[in-house]
C-alpha positions as CSV (number, residue, x, y, z in Angstrom):
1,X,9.2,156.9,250.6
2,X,6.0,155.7,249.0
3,X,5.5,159.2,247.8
4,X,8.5,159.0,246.5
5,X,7.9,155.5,244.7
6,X,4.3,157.0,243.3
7,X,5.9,159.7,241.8
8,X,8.7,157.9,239.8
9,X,5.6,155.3,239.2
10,X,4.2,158.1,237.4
11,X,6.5,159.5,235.3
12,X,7.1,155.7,233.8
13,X,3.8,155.4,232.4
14,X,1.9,156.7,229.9
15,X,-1.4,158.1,229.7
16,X,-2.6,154.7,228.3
17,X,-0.5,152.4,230.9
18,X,2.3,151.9,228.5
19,X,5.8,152.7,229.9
20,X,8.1,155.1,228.5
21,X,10.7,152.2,227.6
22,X,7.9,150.4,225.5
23,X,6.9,153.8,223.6
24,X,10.6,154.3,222.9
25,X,11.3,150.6,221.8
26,X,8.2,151.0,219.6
27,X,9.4,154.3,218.3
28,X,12.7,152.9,217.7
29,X,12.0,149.9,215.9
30,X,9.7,151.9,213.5
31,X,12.8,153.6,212.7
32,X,14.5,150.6,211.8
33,X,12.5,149.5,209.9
34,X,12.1,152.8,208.2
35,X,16.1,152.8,207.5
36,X,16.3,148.9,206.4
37,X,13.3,149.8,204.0
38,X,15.9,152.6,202.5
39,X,18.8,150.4,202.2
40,X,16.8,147.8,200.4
41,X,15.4,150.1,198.2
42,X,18.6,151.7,198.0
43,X,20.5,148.6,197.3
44,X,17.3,147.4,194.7
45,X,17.8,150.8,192.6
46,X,21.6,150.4,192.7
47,X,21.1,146.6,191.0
48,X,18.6,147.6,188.5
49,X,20.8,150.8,187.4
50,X,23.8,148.5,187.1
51,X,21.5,146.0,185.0
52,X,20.5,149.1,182.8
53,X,23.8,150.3,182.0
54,X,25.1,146.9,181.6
55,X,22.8,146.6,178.6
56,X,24.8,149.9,176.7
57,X,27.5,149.3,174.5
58,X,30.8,149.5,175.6
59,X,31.7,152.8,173.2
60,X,28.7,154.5,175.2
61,X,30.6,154.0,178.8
62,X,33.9,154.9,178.6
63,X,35.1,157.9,178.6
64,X,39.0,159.1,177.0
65,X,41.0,160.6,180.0
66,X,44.0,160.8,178.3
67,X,46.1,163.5,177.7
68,X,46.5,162.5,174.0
69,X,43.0,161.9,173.3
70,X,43.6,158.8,171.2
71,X,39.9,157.5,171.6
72,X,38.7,161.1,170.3
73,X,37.3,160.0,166.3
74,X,37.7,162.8,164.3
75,X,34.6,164.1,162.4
76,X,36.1,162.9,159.0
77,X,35.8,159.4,160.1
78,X,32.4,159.4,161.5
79,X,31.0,161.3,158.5
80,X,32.4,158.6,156.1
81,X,31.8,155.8,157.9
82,X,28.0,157.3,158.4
83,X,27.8,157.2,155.0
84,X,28.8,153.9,153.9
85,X,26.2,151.5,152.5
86,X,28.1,148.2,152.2
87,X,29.1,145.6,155.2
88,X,32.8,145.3,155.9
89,X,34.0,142.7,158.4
90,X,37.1,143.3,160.9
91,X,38.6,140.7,161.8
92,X,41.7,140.6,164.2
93,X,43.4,137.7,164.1
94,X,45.7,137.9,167.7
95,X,45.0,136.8,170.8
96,X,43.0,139.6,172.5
97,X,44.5,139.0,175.3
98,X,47.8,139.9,173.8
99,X,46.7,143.0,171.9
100,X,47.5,146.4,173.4
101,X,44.1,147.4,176.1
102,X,44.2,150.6,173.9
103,X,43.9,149.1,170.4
104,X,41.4,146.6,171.9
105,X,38.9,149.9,173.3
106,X,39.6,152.1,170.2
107,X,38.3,149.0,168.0
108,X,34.8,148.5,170.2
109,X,34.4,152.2,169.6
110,X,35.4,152.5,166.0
111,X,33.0,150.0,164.8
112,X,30.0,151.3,166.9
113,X,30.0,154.3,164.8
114,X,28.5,152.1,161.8
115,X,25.6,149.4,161.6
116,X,27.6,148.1,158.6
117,X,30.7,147.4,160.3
118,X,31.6,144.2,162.5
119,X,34.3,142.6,164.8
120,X,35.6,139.5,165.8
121,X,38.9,138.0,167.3
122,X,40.4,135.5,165.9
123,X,43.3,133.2,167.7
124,X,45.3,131.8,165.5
125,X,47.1,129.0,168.2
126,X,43.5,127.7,168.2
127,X,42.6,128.4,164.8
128,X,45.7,128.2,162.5
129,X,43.5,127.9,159.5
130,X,42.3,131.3,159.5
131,X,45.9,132.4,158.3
132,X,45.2,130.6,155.2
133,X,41.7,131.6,154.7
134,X,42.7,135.1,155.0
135,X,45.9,135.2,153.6
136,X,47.3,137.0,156.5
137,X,49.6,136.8,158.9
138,X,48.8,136.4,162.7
139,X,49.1,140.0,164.5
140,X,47.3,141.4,162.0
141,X,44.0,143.1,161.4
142,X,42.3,142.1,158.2
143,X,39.5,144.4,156.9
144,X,37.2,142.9,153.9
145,X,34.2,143.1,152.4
146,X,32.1,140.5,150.7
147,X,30.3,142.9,148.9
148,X,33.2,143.8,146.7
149,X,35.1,140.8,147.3
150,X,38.2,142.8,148.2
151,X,40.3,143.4,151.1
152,X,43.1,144.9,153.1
153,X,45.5,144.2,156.0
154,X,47.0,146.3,158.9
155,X,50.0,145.1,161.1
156,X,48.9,145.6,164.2
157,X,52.6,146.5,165.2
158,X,51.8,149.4,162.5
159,X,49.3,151.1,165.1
160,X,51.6,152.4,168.0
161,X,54.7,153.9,166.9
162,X,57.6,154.5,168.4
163,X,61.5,156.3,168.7
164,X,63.7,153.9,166.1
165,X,66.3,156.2,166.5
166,X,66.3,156.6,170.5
167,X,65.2,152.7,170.5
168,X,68.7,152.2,168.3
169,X,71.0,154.5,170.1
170,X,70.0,153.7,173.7
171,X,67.5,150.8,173.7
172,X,64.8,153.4,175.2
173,X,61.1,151.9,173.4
174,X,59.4,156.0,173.3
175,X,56.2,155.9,172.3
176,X,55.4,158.5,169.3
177,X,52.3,158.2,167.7
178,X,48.7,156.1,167.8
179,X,47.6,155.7,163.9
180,X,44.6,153.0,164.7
181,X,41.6,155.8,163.0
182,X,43.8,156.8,160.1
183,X,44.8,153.3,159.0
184,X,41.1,151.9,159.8
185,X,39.5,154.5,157.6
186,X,41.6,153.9,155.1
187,X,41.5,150.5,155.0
188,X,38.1,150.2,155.2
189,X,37.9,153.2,152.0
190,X,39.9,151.1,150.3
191,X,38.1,147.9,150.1
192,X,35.1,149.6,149.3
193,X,36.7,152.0,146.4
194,X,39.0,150.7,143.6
195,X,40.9,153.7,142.5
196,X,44.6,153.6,143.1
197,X,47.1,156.5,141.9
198,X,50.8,156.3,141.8
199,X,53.6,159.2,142.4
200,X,56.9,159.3,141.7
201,X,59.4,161.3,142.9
202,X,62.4,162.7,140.8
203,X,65.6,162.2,141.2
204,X,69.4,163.4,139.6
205,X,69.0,166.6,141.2
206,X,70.2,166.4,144.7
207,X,66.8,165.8,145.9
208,X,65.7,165.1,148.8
209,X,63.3,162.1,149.1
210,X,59.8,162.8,150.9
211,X,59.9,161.7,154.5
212,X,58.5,158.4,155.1
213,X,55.3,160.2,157.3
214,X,54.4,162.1,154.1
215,X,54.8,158.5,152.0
216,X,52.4,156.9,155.1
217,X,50.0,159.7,154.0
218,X,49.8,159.3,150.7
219,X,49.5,155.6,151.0
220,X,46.3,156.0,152.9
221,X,45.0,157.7,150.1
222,X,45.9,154.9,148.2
223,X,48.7,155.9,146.1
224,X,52.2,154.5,146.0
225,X,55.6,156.0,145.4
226,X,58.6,155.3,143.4
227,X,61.0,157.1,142.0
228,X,62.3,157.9,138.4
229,X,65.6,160.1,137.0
230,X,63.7,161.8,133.6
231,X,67.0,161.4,132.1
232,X,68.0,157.7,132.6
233,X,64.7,155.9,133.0
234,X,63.6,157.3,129.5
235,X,61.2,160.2,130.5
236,X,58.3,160.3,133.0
237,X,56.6,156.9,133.5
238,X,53.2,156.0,131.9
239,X,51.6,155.7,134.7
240,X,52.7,158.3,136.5
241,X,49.5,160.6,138.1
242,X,51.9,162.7,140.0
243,X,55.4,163.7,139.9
244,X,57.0,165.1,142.6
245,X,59.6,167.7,142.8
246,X,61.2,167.9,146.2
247,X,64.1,170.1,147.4
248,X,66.5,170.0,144.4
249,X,70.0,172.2,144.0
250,X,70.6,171.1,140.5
251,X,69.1,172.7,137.8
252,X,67.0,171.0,135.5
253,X,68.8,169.8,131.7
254,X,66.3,171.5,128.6
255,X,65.3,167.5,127.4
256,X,63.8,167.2,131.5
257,X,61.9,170.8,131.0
258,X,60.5,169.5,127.5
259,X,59.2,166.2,129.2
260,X,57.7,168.2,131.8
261,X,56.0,171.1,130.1
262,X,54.3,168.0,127.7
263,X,54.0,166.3,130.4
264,X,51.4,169.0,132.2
265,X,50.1,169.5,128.9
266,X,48.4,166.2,128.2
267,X,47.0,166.4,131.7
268,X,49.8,165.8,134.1
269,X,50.0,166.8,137.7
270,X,53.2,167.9,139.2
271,X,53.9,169.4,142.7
272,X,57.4,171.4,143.2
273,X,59.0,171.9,146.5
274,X,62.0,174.4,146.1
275,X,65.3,174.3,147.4
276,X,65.9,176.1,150.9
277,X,68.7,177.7,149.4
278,X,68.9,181.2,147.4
279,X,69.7,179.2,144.3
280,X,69.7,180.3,140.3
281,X,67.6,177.6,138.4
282,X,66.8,179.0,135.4
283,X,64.7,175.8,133.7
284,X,62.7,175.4,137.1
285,X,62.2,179.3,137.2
286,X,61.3,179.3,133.6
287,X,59.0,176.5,134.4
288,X,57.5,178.3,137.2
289,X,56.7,181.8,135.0
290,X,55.1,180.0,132.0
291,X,52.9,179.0,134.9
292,X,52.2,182.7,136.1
293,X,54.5,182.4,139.1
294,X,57.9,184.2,139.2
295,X,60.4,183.4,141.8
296,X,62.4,186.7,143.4
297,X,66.0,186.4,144.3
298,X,67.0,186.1,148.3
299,X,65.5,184.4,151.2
300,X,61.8,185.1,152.5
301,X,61.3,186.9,155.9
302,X,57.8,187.8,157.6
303,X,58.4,190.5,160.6
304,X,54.9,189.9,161.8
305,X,54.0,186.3,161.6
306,X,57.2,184.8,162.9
307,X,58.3,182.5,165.6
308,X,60.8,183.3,168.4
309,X,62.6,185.8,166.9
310,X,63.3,184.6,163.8
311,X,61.6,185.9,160.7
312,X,62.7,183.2,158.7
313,X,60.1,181.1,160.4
314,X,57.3,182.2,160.2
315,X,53.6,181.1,159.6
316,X,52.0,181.7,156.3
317,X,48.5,183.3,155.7
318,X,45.8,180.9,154.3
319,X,43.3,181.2,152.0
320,X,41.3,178.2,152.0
321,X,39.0,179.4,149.2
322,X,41.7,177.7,146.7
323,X,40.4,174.1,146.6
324,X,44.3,173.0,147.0
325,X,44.1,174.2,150.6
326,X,40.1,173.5,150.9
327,X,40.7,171.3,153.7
328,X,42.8,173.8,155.8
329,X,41.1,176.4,157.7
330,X,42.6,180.0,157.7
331,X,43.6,179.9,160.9
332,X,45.6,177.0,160.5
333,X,48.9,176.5,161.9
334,X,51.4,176.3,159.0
335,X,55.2,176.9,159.6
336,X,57.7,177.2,157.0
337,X,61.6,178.1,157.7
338,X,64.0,179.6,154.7
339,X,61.8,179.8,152.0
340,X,61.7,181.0,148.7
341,X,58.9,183.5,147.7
342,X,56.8,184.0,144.6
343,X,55.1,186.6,142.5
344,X,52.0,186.0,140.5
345,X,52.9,186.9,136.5
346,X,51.1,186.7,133.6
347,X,51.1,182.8,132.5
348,X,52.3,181.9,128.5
349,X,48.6,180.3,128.0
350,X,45.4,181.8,128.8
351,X,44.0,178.7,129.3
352,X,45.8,178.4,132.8
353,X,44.9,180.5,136.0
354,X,47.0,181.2,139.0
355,X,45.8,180.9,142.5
356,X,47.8,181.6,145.3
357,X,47.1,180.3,148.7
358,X,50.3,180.7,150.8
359,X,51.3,184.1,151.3
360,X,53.2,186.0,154.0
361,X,52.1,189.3,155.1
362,X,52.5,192.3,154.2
363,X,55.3,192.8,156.4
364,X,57.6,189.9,154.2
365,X,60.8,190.6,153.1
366,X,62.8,189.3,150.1
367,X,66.5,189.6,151.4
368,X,69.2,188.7,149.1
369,X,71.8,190.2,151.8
370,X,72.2,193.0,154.2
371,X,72.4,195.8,151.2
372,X,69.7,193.6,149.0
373,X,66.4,193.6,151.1
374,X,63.3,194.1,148.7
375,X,59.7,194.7,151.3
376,X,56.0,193.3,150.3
377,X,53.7,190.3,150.2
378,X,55.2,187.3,149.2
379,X,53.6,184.2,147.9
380,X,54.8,180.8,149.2
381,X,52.6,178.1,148.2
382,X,50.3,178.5,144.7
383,X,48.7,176.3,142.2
384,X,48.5,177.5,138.2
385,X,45.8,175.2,136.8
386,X,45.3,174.4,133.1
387,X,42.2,173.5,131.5
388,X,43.0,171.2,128.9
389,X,39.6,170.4,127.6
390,X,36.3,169.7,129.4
391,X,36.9,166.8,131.9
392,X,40.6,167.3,132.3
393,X,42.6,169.9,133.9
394,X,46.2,170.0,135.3
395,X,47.4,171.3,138.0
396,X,51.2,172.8,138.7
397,X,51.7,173.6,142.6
398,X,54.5,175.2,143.7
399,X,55.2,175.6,147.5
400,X,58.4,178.2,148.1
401,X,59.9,175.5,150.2
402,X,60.9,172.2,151.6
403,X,60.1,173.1,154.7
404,X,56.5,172.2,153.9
405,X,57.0,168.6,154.8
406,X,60.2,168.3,156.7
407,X,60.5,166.2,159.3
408,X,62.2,168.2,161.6
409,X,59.5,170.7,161.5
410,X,56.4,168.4,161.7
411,X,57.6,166.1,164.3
412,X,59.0,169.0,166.3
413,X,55.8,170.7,166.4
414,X,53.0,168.2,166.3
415,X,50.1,170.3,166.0
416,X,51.1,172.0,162.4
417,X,49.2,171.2,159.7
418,X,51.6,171.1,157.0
419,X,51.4,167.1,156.1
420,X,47.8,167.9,155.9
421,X,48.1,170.8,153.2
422,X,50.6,168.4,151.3
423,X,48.7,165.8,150.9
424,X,45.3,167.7,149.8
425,X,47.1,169.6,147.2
426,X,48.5,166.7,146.0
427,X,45.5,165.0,145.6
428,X,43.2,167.6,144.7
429,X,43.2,166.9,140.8
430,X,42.4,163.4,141.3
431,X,38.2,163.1,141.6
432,X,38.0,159.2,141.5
433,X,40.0,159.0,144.5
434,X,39.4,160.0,148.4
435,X,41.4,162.4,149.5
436,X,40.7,160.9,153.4
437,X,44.1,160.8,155.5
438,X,44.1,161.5,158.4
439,X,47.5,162.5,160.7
440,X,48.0,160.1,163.6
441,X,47.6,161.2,167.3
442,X,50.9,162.3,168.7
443,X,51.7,160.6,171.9
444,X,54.5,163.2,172.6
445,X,54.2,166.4,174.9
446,X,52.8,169.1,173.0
447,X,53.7,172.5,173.4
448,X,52.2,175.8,172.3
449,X,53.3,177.6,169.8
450,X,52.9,181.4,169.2
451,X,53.2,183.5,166.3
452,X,55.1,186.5,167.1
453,X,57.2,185.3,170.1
454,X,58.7,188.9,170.9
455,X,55.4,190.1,172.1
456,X,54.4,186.9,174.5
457,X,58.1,187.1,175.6
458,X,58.0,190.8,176.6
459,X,54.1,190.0,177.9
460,X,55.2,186.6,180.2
461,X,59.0,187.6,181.0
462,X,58.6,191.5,181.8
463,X,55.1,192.5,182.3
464,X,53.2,189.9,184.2
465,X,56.2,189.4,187.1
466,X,56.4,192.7,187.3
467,X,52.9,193.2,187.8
468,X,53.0,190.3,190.4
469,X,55.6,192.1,191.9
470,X,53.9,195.7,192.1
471,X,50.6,193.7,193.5
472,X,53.1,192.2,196.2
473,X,54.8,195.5,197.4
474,X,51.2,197.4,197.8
475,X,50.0,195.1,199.6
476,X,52.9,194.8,202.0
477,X,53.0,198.6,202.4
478,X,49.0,198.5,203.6
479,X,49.9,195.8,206.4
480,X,52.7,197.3,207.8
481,X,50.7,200.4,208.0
482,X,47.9,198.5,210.1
């Protein structure tokens, strides 16, 4: 028994007289210690990383998950706004509170992209007076600058926009668009610049008048539109810059072809949208050749560059080289439906030069009707510019049709560029003005679209199941062979 006791004596101890429960409580309060030490110096490192990174702006820490990308600045706004070299102050004057969480995060972004830009919210429950001192009413976003005394105001209602007709019909509020960067950059171009143009559209032909997305656009450029009838108003206005020429089905009378042909001659600058009809308008096509551009008889077809089966819509080929169509790039997605087409002629002057930069390919067809159909290369958009001495020129554009800025089409298919083309060539003549617009985010579902629809339907409705399919079977026959 004592043996026994010696022994178990024994194995207790150490070499040193310690026992094996003291070695191990030693040993394991080392390791606590060890372990607390990590967690503080864990913890410690977590605070002072916060405290870093509390210190960044807030533009630097978020990051745009949605699908829309609404907090993505485009490069045209960060190279102008790099580039500006005078203060402009943003003020909102709303609650912040009250103002939509997305406005309110676009806005710290926006005005981190400049050193000369800055932002404050103003209530005006608290502070009624800043109405009057900004001559402005409350919901509103006033951009100014004291360093050219001028300034401009945004609605902030104006930013999100939405469904009027579903909101009418069925009281459904749809969400459509997000416009903050394009009226922003605008805004702030316009305080800073003091050139302003204005258009007018014609009327007295069964025209149709320019959507009111197209007007947005050219507003941001800073031009206005009206309207004018050549015949009853007395002729084109004085201060017209631009007359626009959208969709008509009546011919124009010889006095309205005089005024327009002296009209371009002193410098004018008129843009022609034609009918989508196959019409005979002999003063508009006379128009058009003294300009180098002669229209064809029937209805434009492309068999290669169309869209789901129907080569009446199809997608034009670029060339971007022509400075009306500078800002597109050739692989942009342009979609036109029933269109008229174009040849390039020999213009009445030398002194004016054609330059097409619409075309279809070479696989377009003119077709008058089923016995009529006339093969070849098509122009569909083209500008004929006149020098009329050193410093002035004027520019004719003719686009083959109305399709260019139809609603339907651009709000069917948000990710066409045709607004954008529009609203460059239109603009193009004009070098005291910025031709800055930029197209608000869509906050609609977007959905591809292909060019030649017959292929990818053959490709995704035949050949890939089928495929699939083949894949499926072989490998079924190898198991049951197992």
């Amino acid at each position: 028994m004592r043996l026994f006791e010696k022994k178990e004596t024994e194995k207790e101890t150490s070499p040193a007289g310690k026992s094996v429960k003291e070695l191990l409580s030693r040993h394991s309060s080392r390791k606590g210690a060890y372990s607390a030490g990590l967690v503080a110096l864990a913890v410690v490192a977590v605070l002072v990383f916060n405290l870093i990174i509390g210190q960044l702006p807030a533009s630097k820490m978020q990051i745009d998950l949605t699908d829309s990308k609404i907090y993505n600045i485009t490069q045209t706004s960060k190279d102008y706004l790099s580039n500006i070299d005078k203060d402009v102050e943003i003020h909102v004057l709303a609650d912040k509170s009250s103002v939509d969480s997305r406005i309110v995060r676009f806005l710290d972004k926006y005005v981190s992209l400049s050193k000369h830009l800055t932002l404050d919210y103003i209530n005006p429950t608290v502070y009624p007076s800043a109405l009057t001192t900004y001559n402005a009413d409350s919901n509103t976003i006033v951009v100014s600058s004291k360093d050219t005394g001028r300034q401009e105001t945004i609605n902030i209602s104006d930013i999100i926009g939405y469904d009027q007709m579903a909101y009418l019909t069925s009281q459904q509020y749809t969400e459509t668009s997000f416009d903050a960067e394009g009226l922003l950059t605008s805004a702030i171009d316009g305080v800073l610049t003091d050139s302003t143009r204005k258009a007018y559209e014609t009327t007295g032909h069964d025209e149709t008048a320019m959507p009111m997305d197209v007007e947005s656009r050219l507003s941001k450029v800073h031009m206005s539109v009206d309207t004018v009838n050549l015949l009853t108003d007395g002729g084109i206005p004085k201060d017209c810059d631009l007359l626009v020429i959208n969709d008509p089905s009546k011919d124009l009378a010889n006095d309205e072809l005089t005024m327009l042909e002296t009209y371009l001659a002193g410098g004018g600058q008129v843009v022609y949208c034609m009918a989508a009809k196959d019409l005979s308008l002999p003063n508009f096509e006379k128009l058009c050749a003294d300009y180098g551009l002669n229209v064809v008889s029937g209805m434009i077809a492309d068999t290669q560059r169309y869209y789901q089966n129907n080569p009446y819509l199809f997608f034009p080929v670029v060339d971007n080289s022509v400075d009306a169509a500078s800002s597109i790039t050739s692989d942009a997605t342009l979609l036109f439906y029933a269109s008229r087409g174009m040849t390039v002629g020999t213009p009445t002057r030398t002194t004016i030069t054609v330059s097409p930069f619409l075309s279809t390919s070479a696989n377009g067809i003119a077709v008058v009707d089923e016995d009529h159909r006339t093969a070849g290369t098509y122009v569909v958009g083209a500008v004929a510019t006149e020098k009329i001495d050193d410093n002035t020129t004027a520019p004719f554009t003719a686009y083959g049709a109305t399709s260019l800025i139809n609603s339907q089409i651009t709000s069917s298919f948000s990710n066409v560029e045709n607004n954008d083309l529009f609203v460059e060539s239109a603009t193009v003549g004009f070098k005291d003005i910025s031709s800055i617009s930029i197209s608000p985010v869509s906050l609609s579902e977007e959905y591809n679209t292909v060019t030649t629809g017959g292929l990818w339907g053959i490709l995704f409705v035949f050949v890939i199941p089928m495929a699939v399919l083949a894949a499926g079977f072989v490998r079924w026959v190898r198991r049951r062979r197992l």
